[in-house]
py3Dmol code that shows the C-alpha trace and the ligand (Angstrom):
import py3Dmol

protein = """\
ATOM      1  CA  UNK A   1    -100.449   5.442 -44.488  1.00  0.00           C
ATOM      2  CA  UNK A   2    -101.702   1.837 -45.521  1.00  0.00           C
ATOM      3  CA  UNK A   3     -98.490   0.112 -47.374  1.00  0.00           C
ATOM      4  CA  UNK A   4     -99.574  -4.057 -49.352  1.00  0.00           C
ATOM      5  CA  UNK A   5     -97.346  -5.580 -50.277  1.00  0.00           C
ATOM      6  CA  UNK A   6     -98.280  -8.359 -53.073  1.00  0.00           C
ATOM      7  CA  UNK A   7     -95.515 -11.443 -52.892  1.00  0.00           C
ATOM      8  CA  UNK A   8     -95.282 -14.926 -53.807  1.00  0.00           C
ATOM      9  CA  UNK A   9     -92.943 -14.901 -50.334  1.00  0.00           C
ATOM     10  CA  UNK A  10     -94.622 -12.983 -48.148  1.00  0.00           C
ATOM     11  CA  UNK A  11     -91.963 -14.591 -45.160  1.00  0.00           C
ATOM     12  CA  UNK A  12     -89.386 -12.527 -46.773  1.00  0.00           C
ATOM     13  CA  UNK A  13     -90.385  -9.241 -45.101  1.00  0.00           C
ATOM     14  CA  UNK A  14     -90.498 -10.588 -41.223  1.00  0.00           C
ATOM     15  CA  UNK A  15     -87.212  -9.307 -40.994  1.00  0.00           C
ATOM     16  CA  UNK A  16     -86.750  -5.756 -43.699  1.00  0.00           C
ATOM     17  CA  UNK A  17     -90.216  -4.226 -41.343  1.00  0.00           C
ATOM     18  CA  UNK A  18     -89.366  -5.441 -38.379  1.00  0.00           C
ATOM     19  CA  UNK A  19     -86.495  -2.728 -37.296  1.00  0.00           C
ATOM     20  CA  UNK A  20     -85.659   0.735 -36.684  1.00  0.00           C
ATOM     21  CA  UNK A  21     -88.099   3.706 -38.245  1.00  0.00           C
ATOM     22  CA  UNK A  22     -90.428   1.496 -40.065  1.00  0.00           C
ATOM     23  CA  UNK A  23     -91.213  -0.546 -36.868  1.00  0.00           C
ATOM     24  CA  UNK A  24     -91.638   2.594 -34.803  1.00  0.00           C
ATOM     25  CA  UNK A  25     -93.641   3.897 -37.705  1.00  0.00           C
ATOM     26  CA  UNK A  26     -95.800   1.028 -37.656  1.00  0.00           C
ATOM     27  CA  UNK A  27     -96.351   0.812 -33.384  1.00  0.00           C
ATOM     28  CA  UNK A  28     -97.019   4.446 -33.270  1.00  0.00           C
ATOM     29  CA  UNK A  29     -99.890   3.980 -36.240  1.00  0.00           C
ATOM     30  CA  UNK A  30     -98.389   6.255 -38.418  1.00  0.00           C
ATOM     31  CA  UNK A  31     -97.645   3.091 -41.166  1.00  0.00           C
ATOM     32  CA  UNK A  32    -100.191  -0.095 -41.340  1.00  0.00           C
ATOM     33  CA  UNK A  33     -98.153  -3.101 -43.556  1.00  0.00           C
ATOM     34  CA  UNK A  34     -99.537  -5.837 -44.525  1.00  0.00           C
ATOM     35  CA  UNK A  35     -98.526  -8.372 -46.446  1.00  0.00           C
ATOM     36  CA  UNK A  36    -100.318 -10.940 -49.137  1.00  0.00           C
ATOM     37  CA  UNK A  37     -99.196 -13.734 -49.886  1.00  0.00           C
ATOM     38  CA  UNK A  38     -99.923 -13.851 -54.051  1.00  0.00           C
ATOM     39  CA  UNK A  39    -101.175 -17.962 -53.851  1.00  0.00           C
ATOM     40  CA  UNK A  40    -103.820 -17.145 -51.363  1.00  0.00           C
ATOM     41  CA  UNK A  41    -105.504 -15.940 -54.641  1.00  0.00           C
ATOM     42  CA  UNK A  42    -105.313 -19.425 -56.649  1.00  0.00           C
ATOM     43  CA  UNK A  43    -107.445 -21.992 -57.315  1.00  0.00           C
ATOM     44  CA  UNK A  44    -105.589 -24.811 -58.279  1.00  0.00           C
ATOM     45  CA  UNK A  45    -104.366 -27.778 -56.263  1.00  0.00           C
ATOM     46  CA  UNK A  46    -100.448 -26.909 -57.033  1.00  0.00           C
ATOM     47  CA  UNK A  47    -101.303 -22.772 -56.591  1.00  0.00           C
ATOM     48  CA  UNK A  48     -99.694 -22.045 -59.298  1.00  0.00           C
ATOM     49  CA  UNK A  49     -98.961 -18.337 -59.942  1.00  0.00           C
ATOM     50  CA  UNK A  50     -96.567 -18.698 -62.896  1.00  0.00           C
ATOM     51  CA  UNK A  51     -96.634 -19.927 -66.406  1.00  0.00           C
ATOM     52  CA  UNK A  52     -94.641 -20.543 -69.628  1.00  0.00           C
ATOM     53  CA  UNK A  53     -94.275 -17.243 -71.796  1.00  0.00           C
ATOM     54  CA  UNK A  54     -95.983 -16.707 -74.984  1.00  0.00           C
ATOM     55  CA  UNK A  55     -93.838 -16.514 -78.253  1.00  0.00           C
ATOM     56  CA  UNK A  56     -91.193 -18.309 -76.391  1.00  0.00           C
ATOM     57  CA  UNK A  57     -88.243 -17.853 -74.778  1.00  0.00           C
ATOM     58  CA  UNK A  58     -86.466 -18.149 -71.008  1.00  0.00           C
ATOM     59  CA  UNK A  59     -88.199 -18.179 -67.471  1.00  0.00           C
ATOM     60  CA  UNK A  60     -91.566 -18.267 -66.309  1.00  0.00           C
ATOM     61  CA  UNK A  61     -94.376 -15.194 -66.074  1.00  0.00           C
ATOM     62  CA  UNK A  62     -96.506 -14.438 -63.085  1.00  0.00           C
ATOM     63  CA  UNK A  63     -99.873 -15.046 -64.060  1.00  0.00           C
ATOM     64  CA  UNK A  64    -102.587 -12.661 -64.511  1.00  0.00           C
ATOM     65  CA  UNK A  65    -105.361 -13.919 -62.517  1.00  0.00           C
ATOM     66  CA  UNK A  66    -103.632 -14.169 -59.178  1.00  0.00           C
ATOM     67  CA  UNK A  67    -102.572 -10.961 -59.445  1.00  0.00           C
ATOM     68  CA  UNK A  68    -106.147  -9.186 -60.846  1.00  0.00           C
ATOM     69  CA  UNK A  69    -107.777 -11.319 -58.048  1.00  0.00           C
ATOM     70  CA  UNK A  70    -105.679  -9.793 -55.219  1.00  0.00           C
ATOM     71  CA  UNK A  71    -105.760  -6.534 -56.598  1.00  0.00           C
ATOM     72  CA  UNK A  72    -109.717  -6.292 -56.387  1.00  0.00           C
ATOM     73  CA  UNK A  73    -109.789  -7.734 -53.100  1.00  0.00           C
ATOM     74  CA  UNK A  74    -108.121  -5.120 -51.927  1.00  0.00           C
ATOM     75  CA  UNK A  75    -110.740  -2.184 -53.103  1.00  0.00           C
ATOM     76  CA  UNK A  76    -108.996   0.439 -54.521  1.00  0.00           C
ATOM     77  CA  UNK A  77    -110.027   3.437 -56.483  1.00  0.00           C
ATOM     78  CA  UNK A  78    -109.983   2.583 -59.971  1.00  0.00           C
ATOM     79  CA  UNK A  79    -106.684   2.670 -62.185  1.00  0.00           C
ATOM     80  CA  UNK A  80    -108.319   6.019 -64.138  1.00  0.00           C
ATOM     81  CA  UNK A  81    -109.276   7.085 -61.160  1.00  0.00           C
ATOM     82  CA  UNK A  82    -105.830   6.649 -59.754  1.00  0.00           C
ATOM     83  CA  UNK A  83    -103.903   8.269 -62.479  1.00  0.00           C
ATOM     84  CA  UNK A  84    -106.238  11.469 -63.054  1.00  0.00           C
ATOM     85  CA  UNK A  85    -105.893  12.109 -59.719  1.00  0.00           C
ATOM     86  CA  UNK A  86    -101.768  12.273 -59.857  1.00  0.00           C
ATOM     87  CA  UNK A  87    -102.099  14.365 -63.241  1.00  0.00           C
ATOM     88  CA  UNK A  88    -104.123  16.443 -61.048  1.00  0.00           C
ATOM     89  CA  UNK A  89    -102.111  16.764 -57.989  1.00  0.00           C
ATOM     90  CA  UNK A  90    -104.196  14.996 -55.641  1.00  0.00           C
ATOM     91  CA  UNK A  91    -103.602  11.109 -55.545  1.00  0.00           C
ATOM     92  CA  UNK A  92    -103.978   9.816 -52.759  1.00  0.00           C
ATOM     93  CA  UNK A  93    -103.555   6.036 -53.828  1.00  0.00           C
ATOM     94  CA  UNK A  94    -101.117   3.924 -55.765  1.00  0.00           C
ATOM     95  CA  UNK A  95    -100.503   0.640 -57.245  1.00  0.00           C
ATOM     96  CA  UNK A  96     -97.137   0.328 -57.997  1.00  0.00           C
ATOM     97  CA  UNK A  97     -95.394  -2.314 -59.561  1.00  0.00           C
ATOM     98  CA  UNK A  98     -91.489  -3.288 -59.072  1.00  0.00           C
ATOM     99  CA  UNK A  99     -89.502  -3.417 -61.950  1.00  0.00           C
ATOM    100  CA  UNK A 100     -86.669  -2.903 -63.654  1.00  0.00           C
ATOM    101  CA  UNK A 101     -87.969  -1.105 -66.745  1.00  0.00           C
ATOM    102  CA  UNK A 102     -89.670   1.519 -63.953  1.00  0.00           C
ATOM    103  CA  UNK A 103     -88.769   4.778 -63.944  1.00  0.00           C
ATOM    104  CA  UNK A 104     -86.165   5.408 -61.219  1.00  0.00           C
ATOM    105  CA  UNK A 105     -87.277   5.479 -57.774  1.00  0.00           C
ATOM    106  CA  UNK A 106     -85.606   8.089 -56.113  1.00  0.00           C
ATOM    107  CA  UNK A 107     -85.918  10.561 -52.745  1.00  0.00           C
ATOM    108  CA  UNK A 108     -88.537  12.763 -54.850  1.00  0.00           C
ATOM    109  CA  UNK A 109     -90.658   9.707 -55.536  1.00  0.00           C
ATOM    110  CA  UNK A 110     -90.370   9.160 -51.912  1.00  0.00           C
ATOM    111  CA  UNK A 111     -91.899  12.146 -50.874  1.00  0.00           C
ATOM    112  CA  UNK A 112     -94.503  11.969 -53.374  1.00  0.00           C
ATOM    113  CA  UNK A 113     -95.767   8.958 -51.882  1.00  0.00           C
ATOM    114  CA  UNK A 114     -95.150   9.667 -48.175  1.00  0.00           C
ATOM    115  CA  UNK A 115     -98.420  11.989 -49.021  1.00  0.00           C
ATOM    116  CA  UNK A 116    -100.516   8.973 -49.717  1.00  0.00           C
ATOM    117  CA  UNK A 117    -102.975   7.154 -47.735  1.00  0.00           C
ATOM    118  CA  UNK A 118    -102.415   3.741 -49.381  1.00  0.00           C
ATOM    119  CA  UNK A 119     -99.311   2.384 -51.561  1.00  0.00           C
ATOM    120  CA  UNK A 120     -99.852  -1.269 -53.144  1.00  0.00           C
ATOM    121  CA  UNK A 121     -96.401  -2.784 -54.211  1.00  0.00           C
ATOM    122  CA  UNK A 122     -96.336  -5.450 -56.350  1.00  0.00           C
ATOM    123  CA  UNK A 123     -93.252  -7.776 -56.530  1.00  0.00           C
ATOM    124  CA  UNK A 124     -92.665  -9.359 -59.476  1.00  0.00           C
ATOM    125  CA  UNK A 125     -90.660 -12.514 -60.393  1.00  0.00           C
ATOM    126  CA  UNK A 126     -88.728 -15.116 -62.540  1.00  0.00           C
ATOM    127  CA  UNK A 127     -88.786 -12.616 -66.497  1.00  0.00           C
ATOM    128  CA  UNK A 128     -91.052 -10.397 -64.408  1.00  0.00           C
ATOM    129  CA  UNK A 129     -95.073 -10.195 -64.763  1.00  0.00           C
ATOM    130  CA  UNK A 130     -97.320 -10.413 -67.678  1.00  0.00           C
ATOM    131  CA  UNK A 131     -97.316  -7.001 -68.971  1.00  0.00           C
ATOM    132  CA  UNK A 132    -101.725  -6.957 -68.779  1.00  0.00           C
ATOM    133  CA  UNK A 133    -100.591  -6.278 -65.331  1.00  0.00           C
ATOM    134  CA  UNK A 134     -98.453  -3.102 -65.888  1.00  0.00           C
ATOM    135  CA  UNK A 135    -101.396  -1.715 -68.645  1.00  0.00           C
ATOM    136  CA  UNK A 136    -104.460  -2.512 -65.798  1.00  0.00           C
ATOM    137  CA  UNK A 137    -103.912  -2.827 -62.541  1.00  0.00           C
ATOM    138  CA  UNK A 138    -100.247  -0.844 -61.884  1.00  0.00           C
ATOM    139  CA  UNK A 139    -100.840   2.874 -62.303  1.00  0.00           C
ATOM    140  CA  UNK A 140     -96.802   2.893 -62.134  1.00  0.00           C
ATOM    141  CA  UNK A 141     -93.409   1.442 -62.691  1.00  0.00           C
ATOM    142  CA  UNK A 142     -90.585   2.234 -60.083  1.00  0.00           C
ATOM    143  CA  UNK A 143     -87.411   0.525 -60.366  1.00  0.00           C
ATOM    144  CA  UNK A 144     -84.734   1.046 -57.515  1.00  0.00           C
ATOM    145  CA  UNK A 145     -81.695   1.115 -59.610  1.00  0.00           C
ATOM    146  CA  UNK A 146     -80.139  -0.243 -62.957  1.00  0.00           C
ATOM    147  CA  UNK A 147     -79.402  -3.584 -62.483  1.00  0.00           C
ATOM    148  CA  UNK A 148     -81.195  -6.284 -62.428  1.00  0.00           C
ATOM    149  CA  UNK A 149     -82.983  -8.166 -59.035  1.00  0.00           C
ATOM    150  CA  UNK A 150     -84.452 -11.988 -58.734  1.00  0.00           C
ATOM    151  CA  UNK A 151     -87.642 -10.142 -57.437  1.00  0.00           C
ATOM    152  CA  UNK A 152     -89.488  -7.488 -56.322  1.00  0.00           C
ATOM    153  CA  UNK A 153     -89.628  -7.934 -52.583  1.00  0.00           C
ATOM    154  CA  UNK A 154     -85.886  -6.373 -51.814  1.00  0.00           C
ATOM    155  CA  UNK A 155     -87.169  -3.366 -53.659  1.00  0.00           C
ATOM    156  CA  UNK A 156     -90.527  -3.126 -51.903  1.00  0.00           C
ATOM    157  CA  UNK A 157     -88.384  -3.252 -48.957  1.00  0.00           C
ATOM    158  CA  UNK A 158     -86.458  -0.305 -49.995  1.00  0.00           C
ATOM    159  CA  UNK A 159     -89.509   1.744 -51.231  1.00  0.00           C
ATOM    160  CA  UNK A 160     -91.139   0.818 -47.825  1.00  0.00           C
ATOM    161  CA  UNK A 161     -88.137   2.194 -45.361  1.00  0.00           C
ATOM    162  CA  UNK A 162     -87.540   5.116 -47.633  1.00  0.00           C
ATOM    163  CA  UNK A 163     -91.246   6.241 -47.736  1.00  0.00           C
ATOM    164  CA  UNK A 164     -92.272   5.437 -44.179  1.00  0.00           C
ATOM    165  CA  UNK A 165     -89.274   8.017 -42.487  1.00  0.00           C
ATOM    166  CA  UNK A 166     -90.411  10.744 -44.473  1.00  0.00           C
ATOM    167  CA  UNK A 167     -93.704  10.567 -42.622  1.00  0.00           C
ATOM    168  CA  UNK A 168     -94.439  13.175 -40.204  1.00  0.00           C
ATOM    169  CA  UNK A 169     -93.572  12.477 -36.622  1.00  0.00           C
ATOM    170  CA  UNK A 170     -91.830   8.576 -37.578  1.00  0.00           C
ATOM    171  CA  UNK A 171     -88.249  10.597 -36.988  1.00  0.00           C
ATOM    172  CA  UNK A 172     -87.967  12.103 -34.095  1.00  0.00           C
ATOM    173  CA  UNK A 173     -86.912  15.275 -35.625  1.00  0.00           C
ATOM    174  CA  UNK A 174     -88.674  16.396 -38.785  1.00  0.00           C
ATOM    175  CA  UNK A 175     -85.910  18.473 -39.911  1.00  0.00           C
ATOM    176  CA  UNK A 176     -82.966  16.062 -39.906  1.00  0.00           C
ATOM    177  CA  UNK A 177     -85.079  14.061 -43.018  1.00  0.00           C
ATOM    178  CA  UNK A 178     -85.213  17.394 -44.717  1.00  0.00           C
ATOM    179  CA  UNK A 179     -82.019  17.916 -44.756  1.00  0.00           C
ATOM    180  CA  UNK A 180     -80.321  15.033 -45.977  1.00  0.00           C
ATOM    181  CA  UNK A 181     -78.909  13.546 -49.186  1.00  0.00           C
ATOM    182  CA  UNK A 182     -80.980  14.702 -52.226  1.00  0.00           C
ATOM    183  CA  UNK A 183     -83.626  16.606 -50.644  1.00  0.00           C
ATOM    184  CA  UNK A 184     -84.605  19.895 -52.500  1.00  0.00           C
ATOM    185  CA  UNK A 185     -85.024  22.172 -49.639  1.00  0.00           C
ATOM    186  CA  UNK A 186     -81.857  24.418 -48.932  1.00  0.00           C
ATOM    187  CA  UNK A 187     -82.676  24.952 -45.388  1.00  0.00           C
ATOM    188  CA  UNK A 188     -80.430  26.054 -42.497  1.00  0.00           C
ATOM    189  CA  UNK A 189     -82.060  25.211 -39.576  1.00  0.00           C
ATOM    190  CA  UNK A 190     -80.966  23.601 -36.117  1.00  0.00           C
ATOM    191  CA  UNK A 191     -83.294  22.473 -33.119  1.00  0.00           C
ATOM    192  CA  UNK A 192     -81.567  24.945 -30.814  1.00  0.00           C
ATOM    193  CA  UNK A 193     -81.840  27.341 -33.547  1.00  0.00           C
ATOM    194  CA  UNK A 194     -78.296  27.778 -33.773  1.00  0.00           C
ATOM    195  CA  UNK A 195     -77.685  27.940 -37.763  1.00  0.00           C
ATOM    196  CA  UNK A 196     -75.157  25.059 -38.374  1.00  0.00           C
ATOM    197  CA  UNK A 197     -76.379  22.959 -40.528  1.00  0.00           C
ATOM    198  CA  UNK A 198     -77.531  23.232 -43.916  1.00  0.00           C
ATOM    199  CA  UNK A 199     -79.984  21.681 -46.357  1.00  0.00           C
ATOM    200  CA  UNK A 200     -79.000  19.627 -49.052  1.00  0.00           C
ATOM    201  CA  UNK A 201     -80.689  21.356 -51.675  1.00  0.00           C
ATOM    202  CA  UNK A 202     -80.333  18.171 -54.153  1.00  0.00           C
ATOM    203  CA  UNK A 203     -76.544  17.436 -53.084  1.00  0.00           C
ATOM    204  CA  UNK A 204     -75.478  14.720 -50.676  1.00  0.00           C
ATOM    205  CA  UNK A 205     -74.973  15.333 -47.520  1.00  0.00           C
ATOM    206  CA  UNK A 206     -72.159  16.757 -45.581  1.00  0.00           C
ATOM    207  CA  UNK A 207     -69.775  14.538 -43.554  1.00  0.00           C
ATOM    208  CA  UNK A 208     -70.654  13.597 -39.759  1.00  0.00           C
ATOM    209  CA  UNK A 209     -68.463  13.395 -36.674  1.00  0.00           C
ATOM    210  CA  UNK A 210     -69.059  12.159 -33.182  1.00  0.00           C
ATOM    211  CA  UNK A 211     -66.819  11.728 -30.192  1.00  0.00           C
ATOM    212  CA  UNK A 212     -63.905  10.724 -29.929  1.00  0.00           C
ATOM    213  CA  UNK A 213     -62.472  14.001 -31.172  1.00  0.00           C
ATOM    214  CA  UNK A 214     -58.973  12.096 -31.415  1.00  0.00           C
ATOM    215  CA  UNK A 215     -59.412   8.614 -32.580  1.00  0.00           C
ATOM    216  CA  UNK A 216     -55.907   5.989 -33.134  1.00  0.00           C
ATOM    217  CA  UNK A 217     -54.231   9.764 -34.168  1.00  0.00           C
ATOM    218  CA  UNK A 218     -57.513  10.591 -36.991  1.00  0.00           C
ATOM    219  CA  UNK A 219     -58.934  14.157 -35.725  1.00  0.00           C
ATOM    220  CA  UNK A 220     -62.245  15.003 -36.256  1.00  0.00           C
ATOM    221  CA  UNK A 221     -61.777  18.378 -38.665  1.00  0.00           C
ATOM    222  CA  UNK A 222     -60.964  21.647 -35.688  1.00  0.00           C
ATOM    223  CA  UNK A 223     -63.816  23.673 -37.402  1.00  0.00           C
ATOM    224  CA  UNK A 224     -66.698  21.649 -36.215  1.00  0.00           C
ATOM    225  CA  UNK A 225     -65.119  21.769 -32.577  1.00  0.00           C
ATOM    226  CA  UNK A 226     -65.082  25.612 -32.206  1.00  0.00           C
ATOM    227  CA  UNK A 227     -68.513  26.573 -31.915  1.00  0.00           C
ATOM    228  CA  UNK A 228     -68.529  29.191 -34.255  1.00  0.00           C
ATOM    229  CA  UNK A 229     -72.097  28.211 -36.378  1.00  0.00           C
ATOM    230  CA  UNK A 230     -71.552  30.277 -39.202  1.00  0.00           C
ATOM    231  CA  UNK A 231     -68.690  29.092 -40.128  1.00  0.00           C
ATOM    232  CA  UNK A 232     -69.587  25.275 -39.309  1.00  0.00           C
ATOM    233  CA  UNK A 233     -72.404  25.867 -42.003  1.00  0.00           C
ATOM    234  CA  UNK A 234     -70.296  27.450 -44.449  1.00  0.00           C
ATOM    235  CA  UNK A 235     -67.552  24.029 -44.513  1.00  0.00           C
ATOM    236  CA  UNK A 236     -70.241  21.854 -44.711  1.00  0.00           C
ATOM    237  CA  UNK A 237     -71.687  23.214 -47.472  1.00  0.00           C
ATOM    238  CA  UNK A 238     -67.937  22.962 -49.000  1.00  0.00           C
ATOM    239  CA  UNK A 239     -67.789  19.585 -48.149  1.00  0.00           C
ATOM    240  CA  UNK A 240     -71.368  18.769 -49.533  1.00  0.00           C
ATOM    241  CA  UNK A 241     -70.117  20.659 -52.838  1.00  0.00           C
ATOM    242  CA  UNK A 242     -66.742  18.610 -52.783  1.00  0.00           C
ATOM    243  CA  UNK A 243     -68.578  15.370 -52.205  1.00  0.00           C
ATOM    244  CA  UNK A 244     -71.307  16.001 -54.832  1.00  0.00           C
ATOM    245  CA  UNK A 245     -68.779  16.802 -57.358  1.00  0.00           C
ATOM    246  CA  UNK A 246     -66.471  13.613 -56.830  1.00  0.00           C
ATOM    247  CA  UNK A 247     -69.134  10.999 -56.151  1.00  0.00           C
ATOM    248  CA  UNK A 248     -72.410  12.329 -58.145  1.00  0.00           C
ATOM    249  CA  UNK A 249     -71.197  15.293 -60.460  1.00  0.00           C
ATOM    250  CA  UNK A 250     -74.373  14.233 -62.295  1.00  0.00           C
ATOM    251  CA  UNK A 251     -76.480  16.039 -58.951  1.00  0.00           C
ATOM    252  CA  UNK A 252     -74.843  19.162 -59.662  1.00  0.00           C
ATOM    253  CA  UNK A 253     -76.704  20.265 -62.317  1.00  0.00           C
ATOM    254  CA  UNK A 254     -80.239  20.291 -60.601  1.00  0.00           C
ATOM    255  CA  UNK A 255     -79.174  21.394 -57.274  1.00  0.00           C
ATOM    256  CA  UNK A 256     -79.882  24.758 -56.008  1.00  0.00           C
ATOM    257  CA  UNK A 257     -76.900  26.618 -55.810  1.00  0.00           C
ATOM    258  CA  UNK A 258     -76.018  30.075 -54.174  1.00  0.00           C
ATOM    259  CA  UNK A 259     -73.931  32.695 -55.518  1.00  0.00           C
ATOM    260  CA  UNK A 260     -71.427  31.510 -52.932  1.00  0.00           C
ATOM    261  CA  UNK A 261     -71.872  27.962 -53.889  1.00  0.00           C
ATOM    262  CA  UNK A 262     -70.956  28.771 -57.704  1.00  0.00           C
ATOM    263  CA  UNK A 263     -67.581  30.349 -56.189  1.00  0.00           C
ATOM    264  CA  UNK A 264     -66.851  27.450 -54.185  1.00  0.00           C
ATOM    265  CA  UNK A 265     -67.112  25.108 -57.217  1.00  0.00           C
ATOM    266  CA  UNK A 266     -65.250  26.767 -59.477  1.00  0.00           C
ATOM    267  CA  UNK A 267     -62.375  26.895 -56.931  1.00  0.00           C
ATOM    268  CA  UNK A 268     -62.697  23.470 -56.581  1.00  0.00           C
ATOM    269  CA  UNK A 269     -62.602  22.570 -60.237  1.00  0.00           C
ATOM    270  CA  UNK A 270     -59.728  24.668 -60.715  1.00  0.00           C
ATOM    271  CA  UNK A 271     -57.699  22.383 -58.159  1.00  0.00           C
ATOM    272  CA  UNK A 272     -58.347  24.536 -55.227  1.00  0.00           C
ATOM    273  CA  UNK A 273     -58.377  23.312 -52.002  1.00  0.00           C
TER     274      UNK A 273
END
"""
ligand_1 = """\
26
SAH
N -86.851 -9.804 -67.219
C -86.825 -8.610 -66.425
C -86.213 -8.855 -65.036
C -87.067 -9.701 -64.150
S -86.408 -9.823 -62.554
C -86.004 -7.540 -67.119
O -85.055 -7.874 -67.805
O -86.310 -6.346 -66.934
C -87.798 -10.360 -61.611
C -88.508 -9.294 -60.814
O -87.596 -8.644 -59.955
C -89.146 -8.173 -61.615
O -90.423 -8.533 -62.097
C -89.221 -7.048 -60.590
O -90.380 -7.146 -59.789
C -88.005 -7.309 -59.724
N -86.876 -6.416 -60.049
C -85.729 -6.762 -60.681
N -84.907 -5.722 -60.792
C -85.531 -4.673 -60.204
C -85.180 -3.308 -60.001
N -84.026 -2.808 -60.437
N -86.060 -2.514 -59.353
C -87.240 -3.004 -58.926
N -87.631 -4.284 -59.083
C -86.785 -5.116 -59.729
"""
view = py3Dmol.view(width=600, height=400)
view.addModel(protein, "pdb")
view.setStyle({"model": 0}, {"cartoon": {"style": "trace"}})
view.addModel(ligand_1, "xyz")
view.setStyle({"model": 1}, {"stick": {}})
view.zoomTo()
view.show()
């Protein structure tokens, strides 16, 4: 996947790229980054990429031109183009645009774009970007969250780590991102094939352990000690249930629950331990 990134500080991302998963994604060619800096596409003497608003009011805009300029440069399929293609289930680019009134990025997003050959983020700043922007050149709005950011580049950042570990081979073990916090499948799979672990299926994930199994008189729990796999799958799916329901009841609704899931629940709600 080719990832550009569209900033007025394009020194902000040595740094966010330069660890971990997106790193190794990048050295073993699965993920190409690059940057742009947004004044490399002025033609002033002060490169100026922002301006007063129109009608009034706080702040300063980012500028149109800039922004169109950089954009062509960088050969795209057209906008139509872009968004027939996602009506019809094959996009394979996107120009998105960082903002707070975008819909919600989230780990389905993610995987929707970790099928892409080329994501363009662009990060806005100051009251955001002149809206001409958003209606011809972004074919999409993702915001990370509901609050409110100085710019766009911590969000790119996010988009950009959460995208580039869901492509294949950047973890070492394709499975583990499949079953983690929010993902749809309901999978019970292990790399030994034992049948421990389970999918998420839309909840969060279940608690982890490591050694020490006795640490300052804290005991990791005696059921994932025993060996016994079916029933180390069947309390972490309690514990993903139990988590879900006091941290993000909200999840509940969407995830895919078994008949034994539904049980556990409703003993749960009922005060049950
Ligand atoms: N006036 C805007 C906020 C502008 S913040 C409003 O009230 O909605 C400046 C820039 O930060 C935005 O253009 C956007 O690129 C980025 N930004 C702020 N919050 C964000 C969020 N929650 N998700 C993604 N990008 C965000």
């Amino acid at each position: 996947m080719k990832a550009d990134i569209v900033t007025i500080f394009p020194d902000f991302f040595r740094g966010p790229l330069d660890h971990g998963i997106t790193r190794r994604a990048c050295e073993m060619g699965l993920a190409k980054i690059e940057v742009h800096d947004l004044r490399q596409f002025t033609h002033d003497r002060h490169r100026t990429v922002d301006d007063r608003p129109f009608g009034g009011g706080e702040g300063m805009v980012l500028k149109p031109e800039p922004l169109f300029e950089c954009l062509e440069s960088l050969q795209l399929s057209s906008r139509q183009d872009r968004i027939d293609d996602r009506v019809a289930s094959r996009a394979r680019q996107s120009v998105i645009l960082l903002s707070a009134q975008g819909e919600r990025f989230t780990q389905k997003v993610a995987s929707e774009l970790a099928t892409l050959d080329r994501i363009v983020l662009i990060c806005g700043r100051y009251e955001g970007v002149d809206e001409r922007v958003t209606d011809f050149v972004a074919d999409r709005e993702l915001s990370i969250g509901d609050y409110v950011l100085s710019g766009g580049e911590l969000a790119a950042a996010v988009v950009i780590e959460a995208v580039t570990r869901l492509l294949p081979g950047a973890v070492g073990n394709d499975a583990s991102t499949r079953q983690e916090s929010f993902t749809a499948h309901a999978e019970a799979v292990d790399a030994d094939g034992a049948d421990s672990t389970c999918g998420s299926g839309g909840l969060l994930d279940y608690p982890h352990y490591t050694r020490p199994a006795d640490f300052r008189a804290m005991a990791v729990p005696e059921v994932l000690l025993n060996g016994n796999h079916q029933e180390i799958r069947r309390w972490r799916r309690e514990q993903a249930l139990k988590k879900t329901l006091r941290n993000r009841p909200d999840l509940l609704e969407g995830a895919a629950l078994s008949e034994e899931d539904s049980n556990i629940l409703a003993r749960l709600k009922s005060g049950g331990k």
